[in-house]
Structures are given as structure tokens and as C-alpha cells.
C-alpha positions in Angstrom: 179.0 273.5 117.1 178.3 272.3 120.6 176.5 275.5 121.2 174.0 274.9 118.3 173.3 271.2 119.1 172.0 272.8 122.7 170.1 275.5 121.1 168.6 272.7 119.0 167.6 270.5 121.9 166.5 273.3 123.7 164.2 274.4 121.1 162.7 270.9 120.5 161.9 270.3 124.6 160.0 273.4 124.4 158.2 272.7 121.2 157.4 269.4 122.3 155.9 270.4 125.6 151.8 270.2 126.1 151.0 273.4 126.4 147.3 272.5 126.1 146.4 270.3 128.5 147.1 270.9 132.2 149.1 268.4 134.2 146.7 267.4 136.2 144.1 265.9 133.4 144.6 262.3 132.4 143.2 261.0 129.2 140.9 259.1 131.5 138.9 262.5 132.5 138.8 263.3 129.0 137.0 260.5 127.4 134.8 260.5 130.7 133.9 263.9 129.9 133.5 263.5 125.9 131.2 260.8 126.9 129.4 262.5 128.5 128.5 265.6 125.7 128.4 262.6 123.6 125.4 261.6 126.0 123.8 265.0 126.0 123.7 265.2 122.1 121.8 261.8 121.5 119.1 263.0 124.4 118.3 266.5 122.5 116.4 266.5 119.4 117.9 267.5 116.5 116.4 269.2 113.5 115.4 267.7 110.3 118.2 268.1 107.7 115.8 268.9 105.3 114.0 272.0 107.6 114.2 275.1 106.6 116.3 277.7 108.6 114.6 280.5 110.3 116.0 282.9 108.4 115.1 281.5 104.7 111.3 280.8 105.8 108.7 283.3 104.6 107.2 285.8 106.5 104.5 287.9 106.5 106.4 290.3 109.0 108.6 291.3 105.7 107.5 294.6 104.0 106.0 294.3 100.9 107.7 294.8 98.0 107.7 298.6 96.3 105.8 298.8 93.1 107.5 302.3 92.3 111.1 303.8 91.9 112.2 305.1 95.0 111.7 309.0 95.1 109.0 308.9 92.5 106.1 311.1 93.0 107.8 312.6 96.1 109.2 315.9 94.0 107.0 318.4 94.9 108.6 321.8 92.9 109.2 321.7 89.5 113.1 322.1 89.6 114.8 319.7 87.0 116.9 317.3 87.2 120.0 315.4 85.3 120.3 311.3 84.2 121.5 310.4 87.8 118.7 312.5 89.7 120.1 315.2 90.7 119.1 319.2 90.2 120.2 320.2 87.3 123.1 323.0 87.2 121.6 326.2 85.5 122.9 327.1 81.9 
């Protein structure tokens, strides 16, 4: 029983370490430095909520829009073809 009590303790020391943050940063030199983002975020302008992203703006870069099925007038021999578009099989 003594055995498992030490297995016990020695699992909670090790979960209860800091693995994240290195020794030698105190919580001083962390709100100094999240002040200091804090500082570069109010001096850059930020974006209107309400803009548009890039990506959903209209552009006249975008091809236009096809106004026939894709492959028609392209088939240049008179072979049929089935319901999916593809040559028929001979009979």
C-alpha cells in the first residue's frame, strides 16, 4: 500500500509541474510583455466589422459565367452517344 501512496505522489509532482513556462520568467515579464501587444493592437487600424473580405468582393478578374453545357458544340464526328455522354456501344 505504501508503494501506491508513492506512485500516487509521484504521479501528482510531475503532473503538477509547469512545464510551460521556463523558470526564469516571472509573471512580472509576462504582463510587461502582454502590455505591450496590447499597445501594438490599439496603434494599428483595424477593419470595419461590417467590410467585406477580399475574398467575397466582386471582381471583374472572375471569368464570366458559361452560357452553354460544357462539351456542347465541341463534337466534331457524328459518333453517338448514351444519357451520361459517352459513345455509345455498337448493337
Amino acid at each position: 500500500m505504501a508503494e501506491l501512496m508513492d506512485d500516487f505522489n509521484e504521479i501528482n509532482e510531475a503532473l503538477g509541474r509547469n512545464f510551460a513556462t521556463p523558470d526564469y520568467l516571472d509573471e512580472a515579464d509576462l504582463d510587461a510583455e502582454l502590455e505591450m501587444l496590447e499597445d501594438e493592437l490599439e496603434d494599428d487600424p483595424l477593419e470595419l466589422e461590417d467590410s467585406t473580405p477580399a475574398y467575397l468582393q466582386e471582381s471583374s478578374s472572375m471569368p464570366a459565367v458559361p452560357g452553354k453545357a460544357i462539351g456542347a458544340g465541341e463534337q466534331k464526328d457524328a459518333t453517338k452517344v448514351d444519357e451520361f455522354g459517352l459513345p455509345a456501344v455498337p448493337n
